[in-house]
N, C-alpha and C positions, 0 to 999 in steps of 0.2 A: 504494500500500500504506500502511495505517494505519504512523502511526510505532514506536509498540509493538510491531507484529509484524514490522516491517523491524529492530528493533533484536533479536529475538528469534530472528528467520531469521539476523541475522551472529552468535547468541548458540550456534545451534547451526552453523554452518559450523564456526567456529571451534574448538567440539567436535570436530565430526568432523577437521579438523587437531590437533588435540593428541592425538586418539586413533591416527592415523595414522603420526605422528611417533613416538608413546610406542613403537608396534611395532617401529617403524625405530630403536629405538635413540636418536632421538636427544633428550635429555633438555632440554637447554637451550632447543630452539623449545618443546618441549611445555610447559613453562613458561609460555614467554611466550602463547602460545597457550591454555593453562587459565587465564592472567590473563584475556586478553583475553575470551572465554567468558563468564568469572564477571562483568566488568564490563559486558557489552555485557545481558546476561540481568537483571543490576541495574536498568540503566536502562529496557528494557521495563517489569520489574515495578513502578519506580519510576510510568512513564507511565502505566502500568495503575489506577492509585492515584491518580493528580492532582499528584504531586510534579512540579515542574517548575524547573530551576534560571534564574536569572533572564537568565541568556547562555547559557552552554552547558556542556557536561555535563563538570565538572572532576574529575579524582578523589577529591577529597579528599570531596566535596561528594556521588559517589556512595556512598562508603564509609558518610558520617556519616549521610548521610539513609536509606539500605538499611536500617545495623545498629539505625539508631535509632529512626525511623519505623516501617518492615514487621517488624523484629524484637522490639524491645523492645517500644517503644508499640502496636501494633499486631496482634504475635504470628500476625503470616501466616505466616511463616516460624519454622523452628527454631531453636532457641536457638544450637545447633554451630554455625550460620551467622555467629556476631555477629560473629567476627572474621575469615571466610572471606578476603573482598574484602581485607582488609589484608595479613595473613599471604600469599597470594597473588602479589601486587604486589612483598612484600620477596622472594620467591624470584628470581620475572621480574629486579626489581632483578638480583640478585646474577649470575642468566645470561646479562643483557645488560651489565650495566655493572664484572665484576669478571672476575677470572684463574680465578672458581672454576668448576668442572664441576658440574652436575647430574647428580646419579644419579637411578636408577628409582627409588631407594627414596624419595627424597627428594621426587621431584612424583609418586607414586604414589598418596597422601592424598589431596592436590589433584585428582587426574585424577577420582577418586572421589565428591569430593565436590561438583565441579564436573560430573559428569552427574547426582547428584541433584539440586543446585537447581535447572539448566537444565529438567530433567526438571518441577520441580515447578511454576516460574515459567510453564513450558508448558502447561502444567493450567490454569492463572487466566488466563493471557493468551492465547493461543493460542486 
């Protein structure tokens, strides 16, 4: 399988995990799970484009190159997008690495907004 679309197939697994979870209640994987999603769907569309990082795919380096590259400079994507991948990531943070609970309401944006992009990056690559 082309690289792009293996990173796009774990872009939407990962979806359907956070959509799964989000039913069950449980707020915290969903998070981590619409991070992962949002990242994994990045770097397809990043592939998709010719972006390629010089080792391997770090976050900081999907975040900058996504919002920068396919957002800003290049306006594939929407604007709502520029800080998806970031904002994102600080929630994941906060459900894996603090005392705090996630609520629905809280990855609920996220859940959202992470099947349109997957949605949309599935259209060009895919």
């Amino acid at each position: 399988m082309e690289e792009k679309r293996a990173y796009l197939a774990k872009a939407q697994e990962s979806l359907a995990c956070a959509e799964a979870e989000y039913v069950a209640g449980r707020y915290n994987t969903t998070a981590r799970n619409v991070y992962y999603a949002l990242f994994q769907a990045a770097v397809a569309a990043l592939l998709h484009e010719g972006v390629k990082p010089s080792r391997r795919w770090q976050h900081e380096f999907v975040h900058s190159q996504f919002s920068g590259q396919l957002v800003y400079r290049r306006k594939l994507y929407p604007a709502n997008f520029k800080s998806t991948l970031v904002d994102a990531l600080m929630l994941r943070v906060k459900a894996d690495y603090t005392s705090y609970q996630v609520t629905r309401r809280d990855v609920g944006s996220y859940l959202a907004e992470c099947r349109q992009l997957v949605y949309l990056i599935g259209g060009r690559v895919g």
